[in-house]
N, C-alpha and C positions, 0 to 999 in steps of 0.2 A: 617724447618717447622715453620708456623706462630705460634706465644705464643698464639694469640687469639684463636687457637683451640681447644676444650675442649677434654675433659679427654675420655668421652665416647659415641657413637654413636650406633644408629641401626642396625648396618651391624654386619652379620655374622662373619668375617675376625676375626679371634680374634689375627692376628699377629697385623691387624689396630689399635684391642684394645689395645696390647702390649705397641704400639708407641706411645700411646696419653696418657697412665695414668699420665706421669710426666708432663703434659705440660696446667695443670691447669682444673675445671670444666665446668658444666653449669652453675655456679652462676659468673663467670671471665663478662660474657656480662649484667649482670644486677644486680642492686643494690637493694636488695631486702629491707633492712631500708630506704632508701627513698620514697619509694612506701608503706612502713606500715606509713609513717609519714602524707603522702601527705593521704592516705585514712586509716585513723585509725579505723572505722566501720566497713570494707572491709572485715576482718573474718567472720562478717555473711553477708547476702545477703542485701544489703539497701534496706528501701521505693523505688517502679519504679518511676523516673523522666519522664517523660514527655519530649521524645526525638523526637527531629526535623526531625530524617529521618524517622518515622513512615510512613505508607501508612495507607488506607481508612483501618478501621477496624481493624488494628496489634493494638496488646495490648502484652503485654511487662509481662511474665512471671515468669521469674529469671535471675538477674542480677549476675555480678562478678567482683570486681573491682582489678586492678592489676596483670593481666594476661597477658603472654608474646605469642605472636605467634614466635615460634622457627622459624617459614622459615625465619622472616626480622630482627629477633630481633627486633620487636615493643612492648611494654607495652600499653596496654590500656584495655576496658573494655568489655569484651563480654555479651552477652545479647541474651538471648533465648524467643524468640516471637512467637506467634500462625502461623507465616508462614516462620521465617528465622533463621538461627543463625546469630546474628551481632557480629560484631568486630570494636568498634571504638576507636580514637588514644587516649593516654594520655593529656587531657586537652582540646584539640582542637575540642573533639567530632567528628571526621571527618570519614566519613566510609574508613577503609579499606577493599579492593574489596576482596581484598585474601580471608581474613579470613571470607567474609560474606557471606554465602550460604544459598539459600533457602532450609526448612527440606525435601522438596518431593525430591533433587538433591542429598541428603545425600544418598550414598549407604549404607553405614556400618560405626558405629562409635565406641570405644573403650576405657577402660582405659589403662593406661600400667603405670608401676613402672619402672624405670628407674635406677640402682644401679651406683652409680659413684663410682670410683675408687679411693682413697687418696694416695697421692701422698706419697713413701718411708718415707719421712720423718716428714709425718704432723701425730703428735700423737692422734689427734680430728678427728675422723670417720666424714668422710660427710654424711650428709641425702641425703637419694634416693629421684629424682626427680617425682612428680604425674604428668603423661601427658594425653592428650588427643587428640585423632588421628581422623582424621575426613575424610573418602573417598568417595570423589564425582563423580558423573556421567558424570560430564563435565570435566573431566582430571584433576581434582586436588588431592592431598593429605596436608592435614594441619595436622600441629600440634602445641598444646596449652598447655603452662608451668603454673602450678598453685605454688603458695607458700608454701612452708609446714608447714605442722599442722595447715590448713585449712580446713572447709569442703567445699569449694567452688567448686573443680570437683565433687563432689559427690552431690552436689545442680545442676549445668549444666548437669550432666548426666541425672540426674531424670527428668530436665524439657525437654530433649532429648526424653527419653524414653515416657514423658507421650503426648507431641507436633506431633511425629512421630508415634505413635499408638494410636490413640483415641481412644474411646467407643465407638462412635457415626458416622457417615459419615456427619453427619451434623456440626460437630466440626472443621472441613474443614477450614484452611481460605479462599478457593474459594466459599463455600457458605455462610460465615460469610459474607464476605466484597459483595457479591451477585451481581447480573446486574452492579448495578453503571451506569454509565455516557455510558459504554461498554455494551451496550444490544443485546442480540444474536437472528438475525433470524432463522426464522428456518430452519435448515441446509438440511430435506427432501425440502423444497420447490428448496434450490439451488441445491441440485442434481440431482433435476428433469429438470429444467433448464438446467442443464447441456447434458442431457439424448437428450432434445429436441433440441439443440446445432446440436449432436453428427448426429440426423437425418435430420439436415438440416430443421430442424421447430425453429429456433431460434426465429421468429416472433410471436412464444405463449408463451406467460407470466404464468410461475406454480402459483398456490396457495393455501391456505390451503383450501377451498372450495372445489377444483380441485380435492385434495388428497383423501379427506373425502368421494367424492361422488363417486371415483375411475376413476374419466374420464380422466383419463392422459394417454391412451392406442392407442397413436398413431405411426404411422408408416409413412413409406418409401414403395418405392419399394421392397424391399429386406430386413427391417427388421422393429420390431415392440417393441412399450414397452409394459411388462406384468406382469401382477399386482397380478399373483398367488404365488406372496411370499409377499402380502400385510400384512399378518395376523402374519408371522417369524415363520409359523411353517411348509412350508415345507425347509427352511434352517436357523435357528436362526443366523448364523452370516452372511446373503447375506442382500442387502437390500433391501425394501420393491417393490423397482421396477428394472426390467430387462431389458436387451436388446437381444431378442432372435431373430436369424429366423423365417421370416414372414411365410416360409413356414410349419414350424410346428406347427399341430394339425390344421389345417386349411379344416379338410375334414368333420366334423359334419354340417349337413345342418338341417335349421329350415328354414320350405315354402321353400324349392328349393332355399335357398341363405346360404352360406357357413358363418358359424360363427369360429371365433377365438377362442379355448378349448384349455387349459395348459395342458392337462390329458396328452400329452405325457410327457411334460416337469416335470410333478410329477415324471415319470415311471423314465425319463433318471436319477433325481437326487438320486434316491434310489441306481444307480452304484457308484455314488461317495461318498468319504470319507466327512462328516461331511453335506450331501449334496450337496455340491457346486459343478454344474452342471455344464458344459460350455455355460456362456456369454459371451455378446462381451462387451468388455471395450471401444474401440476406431475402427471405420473405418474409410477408407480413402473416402474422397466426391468425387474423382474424377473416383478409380477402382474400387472402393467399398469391398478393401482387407481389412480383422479387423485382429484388436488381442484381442483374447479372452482366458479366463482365467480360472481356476477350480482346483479342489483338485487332486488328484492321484486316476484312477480307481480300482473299490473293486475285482480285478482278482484274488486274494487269497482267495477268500471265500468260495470255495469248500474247497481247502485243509485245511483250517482254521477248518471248519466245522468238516471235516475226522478226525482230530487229537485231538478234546475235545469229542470225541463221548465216553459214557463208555463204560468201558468191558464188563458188562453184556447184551451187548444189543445182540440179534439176528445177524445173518448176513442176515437175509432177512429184520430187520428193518434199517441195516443199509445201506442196498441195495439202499432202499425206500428213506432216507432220502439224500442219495446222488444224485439220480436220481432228486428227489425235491428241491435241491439244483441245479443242471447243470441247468434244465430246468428254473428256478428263475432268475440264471445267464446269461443265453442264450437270457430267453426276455429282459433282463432290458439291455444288453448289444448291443442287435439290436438296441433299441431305442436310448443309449449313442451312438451309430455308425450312424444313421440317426441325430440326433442331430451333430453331429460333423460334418461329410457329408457338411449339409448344414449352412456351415459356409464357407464353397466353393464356394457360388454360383455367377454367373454372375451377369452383370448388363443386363435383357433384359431376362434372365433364359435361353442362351445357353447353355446344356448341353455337347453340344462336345467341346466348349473350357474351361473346369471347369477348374479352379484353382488349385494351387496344396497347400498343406495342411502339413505345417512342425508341428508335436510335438515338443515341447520345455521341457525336465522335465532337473529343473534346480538340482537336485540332482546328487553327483555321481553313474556311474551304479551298484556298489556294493551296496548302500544305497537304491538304489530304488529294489535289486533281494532281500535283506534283508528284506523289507516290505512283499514280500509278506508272508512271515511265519505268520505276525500277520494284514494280510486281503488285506492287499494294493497291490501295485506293478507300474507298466505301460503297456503303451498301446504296443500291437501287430501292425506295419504297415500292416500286412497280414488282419488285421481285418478293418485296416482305408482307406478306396478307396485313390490312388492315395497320401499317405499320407507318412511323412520321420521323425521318430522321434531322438530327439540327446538330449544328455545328457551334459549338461557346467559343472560338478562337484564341484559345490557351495558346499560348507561346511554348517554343521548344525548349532541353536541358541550354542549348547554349546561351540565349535569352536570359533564362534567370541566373546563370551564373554570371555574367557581366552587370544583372542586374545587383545582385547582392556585393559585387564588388564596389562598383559604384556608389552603392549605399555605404558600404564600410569606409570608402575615403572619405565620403561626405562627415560621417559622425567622427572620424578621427582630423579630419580638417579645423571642423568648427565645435570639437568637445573640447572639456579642461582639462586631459588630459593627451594633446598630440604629442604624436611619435617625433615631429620636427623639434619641438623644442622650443620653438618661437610663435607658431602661428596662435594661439591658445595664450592670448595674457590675460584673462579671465583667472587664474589661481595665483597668478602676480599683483592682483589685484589693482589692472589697467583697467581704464576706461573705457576702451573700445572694445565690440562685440563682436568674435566671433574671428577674431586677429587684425580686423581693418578698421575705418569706420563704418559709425553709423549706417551710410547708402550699401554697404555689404550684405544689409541682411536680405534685400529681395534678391539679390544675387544667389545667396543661401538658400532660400526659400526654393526658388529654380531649381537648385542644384539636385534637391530632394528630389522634386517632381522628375526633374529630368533621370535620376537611377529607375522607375517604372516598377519599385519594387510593393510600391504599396496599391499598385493598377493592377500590379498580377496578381496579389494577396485575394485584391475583390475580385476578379476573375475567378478567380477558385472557390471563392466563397459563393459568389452569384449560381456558377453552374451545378455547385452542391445543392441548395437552397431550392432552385429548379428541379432538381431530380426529386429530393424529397418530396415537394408540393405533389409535382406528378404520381406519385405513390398514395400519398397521405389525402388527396381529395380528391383525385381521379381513378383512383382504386387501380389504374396503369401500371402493365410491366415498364421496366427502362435497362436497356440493354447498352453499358458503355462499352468506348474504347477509344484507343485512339492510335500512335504506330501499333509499336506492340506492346502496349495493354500492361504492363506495367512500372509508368513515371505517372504520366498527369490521369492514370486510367486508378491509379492507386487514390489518389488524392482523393479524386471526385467521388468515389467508392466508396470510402473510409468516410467521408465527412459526411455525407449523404446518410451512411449508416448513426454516426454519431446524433444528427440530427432527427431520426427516425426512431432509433432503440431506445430508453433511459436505461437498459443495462449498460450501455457503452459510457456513459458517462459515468461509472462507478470506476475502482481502481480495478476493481478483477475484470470489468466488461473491456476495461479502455486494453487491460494487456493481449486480452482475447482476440480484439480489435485488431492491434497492431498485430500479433502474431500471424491473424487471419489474413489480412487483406495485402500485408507487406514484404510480411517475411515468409510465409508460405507461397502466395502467389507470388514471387520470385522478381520483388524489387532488388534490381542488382547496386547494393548496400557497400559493394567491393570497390566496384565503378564509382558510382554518384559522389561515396564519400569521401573517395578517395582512399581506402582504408589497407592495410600491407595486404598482398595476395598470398592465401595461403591455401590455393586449390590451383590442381594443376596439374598434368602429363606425370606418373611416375618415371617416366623415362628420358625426362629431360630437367635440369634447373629449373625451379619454381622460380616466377617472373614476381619480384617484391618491388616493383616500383610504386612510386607513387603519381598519380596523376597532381596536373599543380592549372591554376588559373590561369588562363592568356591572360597579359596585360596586367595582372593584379601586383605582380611585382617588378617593376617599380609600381606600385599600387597604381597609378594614373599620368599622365603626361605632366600634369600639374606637381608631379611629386619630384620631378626630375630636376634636380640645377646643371645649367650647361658644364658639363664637364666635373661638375662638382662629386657626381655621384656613379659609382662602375657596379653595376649588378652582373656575379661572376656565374650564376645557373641559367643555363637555356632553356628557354621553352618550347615549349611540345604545339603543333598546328594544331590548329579551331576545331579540325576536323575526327583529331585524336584526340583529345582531350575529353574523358564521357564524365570528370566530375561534374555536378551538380546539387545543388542542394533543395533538393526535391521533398526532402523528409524534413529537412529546418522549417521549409516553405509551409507545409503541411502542419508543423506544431507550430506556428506562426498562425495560420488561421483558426486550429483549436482556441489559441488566446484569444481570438477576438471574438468567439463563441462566447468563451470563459467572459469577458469584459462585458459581452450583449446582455448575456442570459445566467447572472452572478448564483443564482438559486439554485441553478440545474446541473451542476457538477460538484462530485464528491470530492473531486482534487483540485487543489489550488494552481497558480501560477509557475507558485516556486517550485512544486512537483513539473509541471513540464521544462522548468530549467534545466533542474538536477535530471532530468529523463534525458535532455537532449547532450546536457555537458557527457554525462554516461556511455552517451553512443557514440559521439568525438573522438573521446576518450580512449575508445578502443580497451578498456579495463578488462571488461567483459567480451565475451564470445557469442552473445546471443546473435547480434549482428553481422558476426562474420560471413564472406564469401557472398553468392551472388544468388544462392537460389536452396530450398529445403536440401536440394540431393547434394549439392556439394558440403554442406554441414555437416551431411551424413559422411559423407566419405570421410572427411577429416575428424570427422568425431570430436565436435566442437562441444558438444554436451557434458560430455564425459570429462575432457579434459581442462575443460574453462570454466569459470565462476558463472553465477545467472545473475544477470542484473535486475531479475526482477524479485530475486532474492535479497538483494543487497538494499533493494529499494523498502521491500517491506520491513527488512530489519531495521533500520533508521526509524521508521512509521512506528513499530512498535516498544524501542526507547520511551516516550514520551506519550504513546496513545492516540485519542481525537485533538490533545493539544500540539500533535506536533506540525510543523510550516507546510507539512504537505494534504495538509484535510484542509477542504474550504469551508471557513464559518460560517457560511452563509447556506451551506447546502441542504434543500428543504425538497426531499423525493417526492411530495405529494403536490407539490404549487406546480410541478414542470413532470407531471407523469406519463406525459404522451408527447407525440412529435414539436420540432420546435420548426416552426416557419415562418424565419425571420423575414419582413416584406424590404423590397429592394432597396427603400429609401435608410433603414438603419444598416446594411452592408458598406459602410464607409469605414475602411479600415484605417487605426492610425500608427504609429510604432511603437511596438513592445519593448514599455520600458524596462523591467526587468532582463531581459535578453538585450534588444540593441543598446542600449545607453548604458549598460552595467561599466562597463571600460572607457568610453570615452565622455560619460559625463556623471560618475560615480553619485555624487550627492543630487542629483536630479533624477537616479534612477530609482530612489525610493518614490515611487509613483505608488507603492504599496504601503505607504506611511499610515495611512488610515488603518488598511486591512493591519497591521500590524502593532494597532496602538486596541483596535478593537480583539486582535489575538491575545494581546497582555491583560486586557480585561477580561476575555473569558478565562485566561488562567488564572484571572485572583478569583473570578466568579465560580471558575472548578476548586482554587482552594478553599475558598471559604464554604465552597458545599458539601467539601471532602470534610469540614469542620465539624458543619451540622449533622452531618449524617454522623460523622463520632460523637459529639455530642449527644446524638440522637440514640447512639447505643450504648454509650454508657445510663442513661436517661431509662433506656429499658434493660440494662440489667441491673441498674437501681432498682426498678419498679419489681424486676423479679424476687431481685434479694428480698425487698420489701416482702413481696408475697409470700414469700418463703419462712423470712422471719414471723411473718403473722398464720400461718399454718402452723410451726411448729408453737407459738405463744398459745393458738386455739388449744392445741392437744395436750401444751400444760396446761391449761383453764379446765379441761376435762380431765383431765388425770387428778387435779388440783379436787375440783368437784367430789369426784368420784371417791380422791381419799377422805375430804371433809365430810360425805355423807356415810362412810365406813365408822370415821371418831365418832360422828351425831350418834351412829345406831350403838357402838360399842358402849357410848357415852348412858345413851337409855339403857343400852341395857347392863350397865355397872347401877345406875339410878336403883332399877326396876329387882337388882338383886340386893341392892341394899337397900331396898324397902320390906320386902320379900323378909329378908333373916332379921330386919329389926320387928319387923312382926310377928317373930315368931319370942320376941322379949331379948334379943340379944343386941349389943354395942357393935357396929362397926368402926375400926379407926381405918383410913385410904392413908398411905403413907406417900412421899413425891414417891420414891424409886420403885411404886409397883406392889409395896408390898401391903397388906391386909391383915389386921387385927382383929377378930371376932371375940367379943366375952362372954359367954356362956353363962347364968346365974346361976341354977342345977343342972345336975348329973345323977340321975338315978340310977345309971350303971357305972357309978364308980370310977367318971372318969376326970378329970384334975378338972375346977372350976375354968380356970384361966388358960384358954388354948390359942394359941399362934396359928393363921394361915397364910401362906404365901400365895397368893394371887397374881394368875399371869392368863393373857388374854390370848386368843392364836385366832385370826381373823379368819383361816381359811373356814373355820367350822364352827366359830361363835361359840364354841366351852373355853368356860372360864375355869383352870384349875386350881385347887388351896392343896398344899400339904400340909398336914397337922405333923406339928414337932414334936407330939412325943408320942413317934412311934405309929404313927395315924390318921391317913390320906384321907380326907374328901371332899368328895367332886358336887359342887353344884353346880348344874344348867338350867337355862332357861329355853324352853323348848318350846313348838306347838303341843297343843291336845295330840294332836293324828300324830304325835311320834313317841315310839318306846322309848321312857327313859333309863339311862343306865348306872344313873346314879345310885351306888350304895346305899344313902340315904333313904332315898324313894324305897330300894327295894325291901329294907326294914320294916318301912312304914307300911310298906302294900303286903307284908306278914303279920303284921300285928294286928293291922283295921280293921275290925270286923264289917265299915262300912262300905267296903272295896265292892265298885261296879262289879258286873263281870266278865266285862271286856276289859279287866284291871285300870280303869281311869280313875284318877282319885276325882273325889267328888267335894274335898277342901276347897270352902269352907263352909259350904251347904249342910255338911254333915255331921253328924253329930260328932264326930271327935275333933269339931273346932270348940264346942262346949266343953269336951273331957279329955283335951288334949293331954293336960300335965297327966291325967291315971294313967293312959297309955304309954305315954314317952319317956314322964317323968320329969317335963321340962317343966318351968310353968309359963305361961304365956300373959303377955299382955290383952287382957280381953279389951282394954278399952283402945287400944290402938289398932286391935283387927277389924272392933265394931265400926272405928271412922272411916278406917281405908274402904270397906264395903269389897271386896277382893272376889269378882267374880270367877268363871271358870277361863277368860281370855288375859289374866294377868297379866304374863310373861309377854304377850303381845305386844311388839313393840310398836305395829302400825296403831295398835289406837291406842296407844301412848302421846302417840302425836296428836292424835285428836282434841 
């Protein structure tokens, strides 16, 4: 046996006790003067510091410095806050998950004395150890070592006690810390949308205008919403709107046209327990089979009646009142039978092919012939046309809450991290399994089987799976319930639907879901989860207790050491107590949906952790109180955060890569009903949820999904790559284009000026061919300018004349100045155009051989022969006769020729 083990633990065994007194205490794992050194203040409660992990509005009540959590043997400082207990490490301030729960998740917390044992030969009595034991709703059990001759747990406790029962429902941290950033719409408006979903009017948008004026009262073929539980006073826990057959109450006529009257649906709900009439929760759009929902009928109410009557009465008054009674029962029960009837009905109102019409009472049938002694019972198939009713034998709220206790000693017995301290040498790294030997594990194995929690799981799964079939291939109505219609009537409901819709398996169908089926239809959320009451009589104190587990504290008989251990809070009878965990239970079978059917849901695992830690947690307001009306009253919307706000915001940090999308989710493989067959409904425990606390490193059961989530995010960053790569890739391509359009427009401009120099080019050629044919010198000088030499002048003017020559592209004349004293212009023109050169016009006065449409006719003509008589120049004759100079000279296209 390791030395490290201490002397005494919480177990019952006192032979265990026997074997551990000599082999050291609880003080062998902690130095308790180094911790009075390191915080010498620590006896009383310090100034609150101003801690880093605080959230919006936590403020920091009583402090503790030097506190051991027994499960890790950690040291550090606990801290009780207006919404949590903290637990953070020695020095490092770092939260420890263990040890930090929020107050609403606390079931029950405790002091206990601990007496250690000294060892035969130590003459100095040890001091008994002060613990505090702390059991949570989420599967955990802690426990917390204070120093002795401290008042430190006696300071934790009290801020325990005054944090977890307030005065006030306003003292709340969900209304302290208020909307925030997290502001909640209003949740009738999305149930009505949902309603409108359901009849295939998805296309109308609810809203609170809509609500207020009551016009939300539409239908289908075959069914209608109705708004005669607007007010919550013909069923305070139903909500404000219904989905009834169209066919009922549809025979009151005003003018000879038939108006829509609830007057039956008042009559039918007076048969039922607590109200709740049969609704439809969900039909099918294509058969148009529903499953609809309600309390257990009031068939016991004659005999109920018979048996409180008193003694003195007459037997002709009791005649009377029994007759008054049948006949009461007889009408309200026709109308409960027509009401149900037509939940049968066709598409197109066939009566001869009606549908056939299973009851579903999810109670056992000794549970439900028990009811009726005190009113209830079920339905007669003799009384429901064409109808089969069957009972799945679900167990009651008190059942599963002994059940899940059960379960939680079990995993904190034999996880690595127990609240004892000793039972767990598995992170001491002993040898033996599970605290004993080896032969302990079938013992363990028992243990399991014996909590019944994983028999109820499939229970709930089987009677789901059932309804659905009946729907999905029987094309059948199914009418549940079971007492009143919303604990195991919710479960069965909800998963049945899940199983039927694939909108419910998305993140917005699943919230739609739960809004619809749990928190509208008025699971009481206050009760089950034990959660602060913050509805209630204005005219009295509001009742903020909390409901706590029989038996769960001391967690179990086995948890108790004779005399070893004093638990100072009383408990509440079996019969008071309505916590249960009815909705854990319930996202307990979603996971093993989730685990069956990996393809078929858009949210993963760790999304229903964080959903359910959320709801524990009491953070948020969506779950408060017991029913839609009492939310309203308190005006929980308005003044609380929306957890379903909180949730998406998380979601949307990180995208499809964040831990709450399932990788695997593939809407086209799983796009219609899932009907799992009996033999894969073997449920086993969720690791995620139950092993997270008591067997940490075993609870990555999602190592896989986790190892393939870190691949899809290198897989999204390296696509986040390509696609960048991929755009700069195309606006290279762009640029490129872009550079090579504007390259094209300089190659054509480029063009365009090379063919302007070509032509200017010819025709500088073509004029100084031109003037040397006529016997004069051209010199082209670089800068533009032009030298022309003249041989004679027979008017007198200087031999040797300068021209300046300069080119103007818009109009292709070329002009010369003559420097002394003496401009002119030669052009190269067409025929077809007048020219205006001086020159020319000299010559077209002089020539006698001038057409007479004034075209020269040079050198056709004779004054190419007698040029020098006329002009006085003398001309090169053998230079004109080679050139051959027809009348297209100047032409500079057949120049090119």
């Amino acid at each position: 046996m390791s030395a490290s083990r201490r002397s005494t633990s919480l177990s019952d065994s006192s032979a265990e006790i026997e074997r551990m007194e000599s082999t050291g205490s609880w003080d062998d794992s902690l130095d308790w003067f180094k911790l009075e050194v390191q915080h010498p203040a620590s006896r009383s409660v310090s100034h609150h510091a101003n801690y880093k992990c605080l959230l919006e509005a936590e403020r920091v009540v009583v402090e503790g410095h030097g506190v051991v959590l027994i499960n890790t043997d950690e040291a550090g400082t606990l801290i009780v806050t207006n919404f949590r207990l903290i637990f953070l490490s020695e020095g490092t301030e770092n939260i420890i998950a263990l040890g930090t729960i929020p107050l609403a998740t606390i079931e029950k917390f405790s002091k206990m004395v601990v007496k250690n044992q000294s060892a035969p030969r130590q003459s100095e009595k040890t001091p008994s150890q002060r613990l505090l034991q702390v059991i949570g709703r989420d599967m955990r059990i802690i426990v917390f070592g204070f120093r002795p001759k401290t008042k430190q747990r006696r300071a934790i406790y009290d801020g325990l006690l005054r944090c977890t029962k307030p005065s006030r429902p306003w003292d709340l941290y969900a209304f302290n810390c208020g909307p925030s950033k997290f502001t909640n719409a209003n949740p009738k408006v999305r149930l009505l949308n949902e309603c409108f979903r359901l009849l295939g009017k998805g296309f109308c948008s609810a809203s609170i205008d809509m609500i207020d004026k009551g016009s939300y009262t539409l239908s289908n073929e075959l069914w209608r919403i109705s708004n005669v539980n607007s007010d919550y006073i013909m069923s305070p826990s139903y909500p404000f709107a219904l989905i009834v057959p169209k066919s009922i109450s549809l025979n009151s006529k005003t003018n000879n046209c038939l108006v829509a009257s609830d007057e039956e649906v008042v009559h039918a709900s007076s048969f039922r327990s607590k109200g709740r009439l049969p609704v439809v929760s969900w039909c099918h759009p294509g058969t148009g089979a529903v499953l609809a929902r309600s309390s257990q009928p009031l068939v016991g109410l004659m005999m109920n009646m018979r048996r409180h009557m008193p003694g003195l009465w007459s037997e002709i008054e009791v005649t009377f009142v029994i007759v008054v009674a049948v006949l009461h029962a007889c009408l309200h029960c026709n109308t409960d039978e027509k009401l149900v009837a037509a939940l049968c009905s066709q598409l197109g109102g066939d009566k001869r092919g009606r549908r056939k019409l299973y009851i579903a009472d999810a109670r056992p049938r000794k549970n439900a012939l028990a009811n009726v002694a005190m009113g209830g019972g079920s339905e007669s198939p003799s009384h429901y046309f064409q109808s089969e009713v069957v009972f799945f034998g679900i167990d009651n709220i008190h059942a599963m809450r002994e059940s899940l206790s059960r379960l939680r000693d079990y995993l904190d017995t034999h996880g690595s991290t127990s609240s004892d301290g000793t039972l767990s040498l598995l992170r001491h790294g002993g040898w033996t399994w599970g605290g004993g030997n080896l032969s302990s594990m079938s013992a363990s194995v028992a243990t399991l089987g014996d909590s019944g929690w994983l028999i109820h799981v499939q229970s709930v799964l089987a009677g789901s799976a059932w309804i659905a079939a009946r729907v999905a291939l029987e094309s059948a109505s199914v009418l549940v319930h079971c007492s009143d219609g919303w604990d195991r009537t919710s479960q069965l409901i909800s998963l049945a639907n899940l199983l039927l819709d694939p909108y419910y398996r998305t993140f917005t169908g699943f919230q739609a879901l739960i809004e619809k089926d749990w928190l509208a239809f008025g699971h009481p959320f206050e009760e089950r989860m034990g959660m602060p009451t913050v509805s209630g009589c204005s005219d009295k104190p509001l009742d903020l207790s909390r409901q706590s587990s029989v038996g769960s504290f001391p967690s179990s008989p086995m948890r108790q050491s004779s005399g070893s251990s004093a638990p100072q809070a009383p408990s509440s009878s079996h019969a008071q107590n309505q916590y249960s965990p009815i909705f854990l239970q319930w996202i307990d079978c979603v996971s093993q949906l989730l685990r069956m059917y990996p393809f078929a849901f858009e949210f993963s695992s760790a999304f229903l952790v964080d959903l359910l830690d959320c709801v524990l947690s009491c953070r948020f307001g969506n779950f408060f109180c017991n029913s839609e009306k009492e939310r309203q009253l308190v005006g929980v919307s308005e003044s609380c955060g929306c957890l379903w706000a909180y949730l998406a915001d998380l979601r949307s940090s990180e995208g499809r890569s964040h831990v709450h999308y399932n990788l695997f989710y593939s809407p086209l493989k799983h796009n219609g009903p899932l009907l799992p067959p009996a033999a894969a409904l073997a449920p086993t425990l969720w690791p995620q949820f139950h092993l997270r606390w008591a067997c940490p490193s075993e609870a990555q059961a999602g190592e896989l999904e986790a190892q393939c989530r870190n691949m899809s995010l290198k897989f999204s960053e390296l696509q986040k790559a390509k696609e960048g790569a991929e755009k700069k890739a195309k606006e290279t391509t762009n640029a490129m284009e872009s550079l090579s359009a504007e390259l094209q427009k300089e190659k054509r401009l480029s063009s365009s000026a090379m063919a302007l120099a070509k032509r200017a080019s010819k025709e500088s050629a073509a004029i100084k061919r031109a003037i040397q044919s006529l016997g004069c010198k051209v010199h082209f000088a670089g800068g533009g300018d032009t030298t022309v030499d003249i041989e004679t002048n027979p008017m007198g003017i200087t031999q040797e004349s300068v021209f300046s020559h300069s080119k103007r592209e818009s109009d292709g004349i070329l002009q010369h100045q003559y420097n002394s004293d003496l401009s002119i212009s030669i052009s190269a023109v067409a025929d077809d155009v007048v020219s205006n050169n001086p020159l020319d016009r000299v010559c077209g006065a002089i020539c006698p051989s001038r057409s007479r449409d004034g075209g020269c006719r040079w050198p056709e003509a004779g004054c190419a022969q007698l040029c020098s008589q006329f002009i006085g120049v003398k001309a090169n004759y053998d230079a004109i006769d080679s050139l051959s100079i027809y009348e297209t000279y100047f032409d500079t296209r057949e120049e090119g020729k």
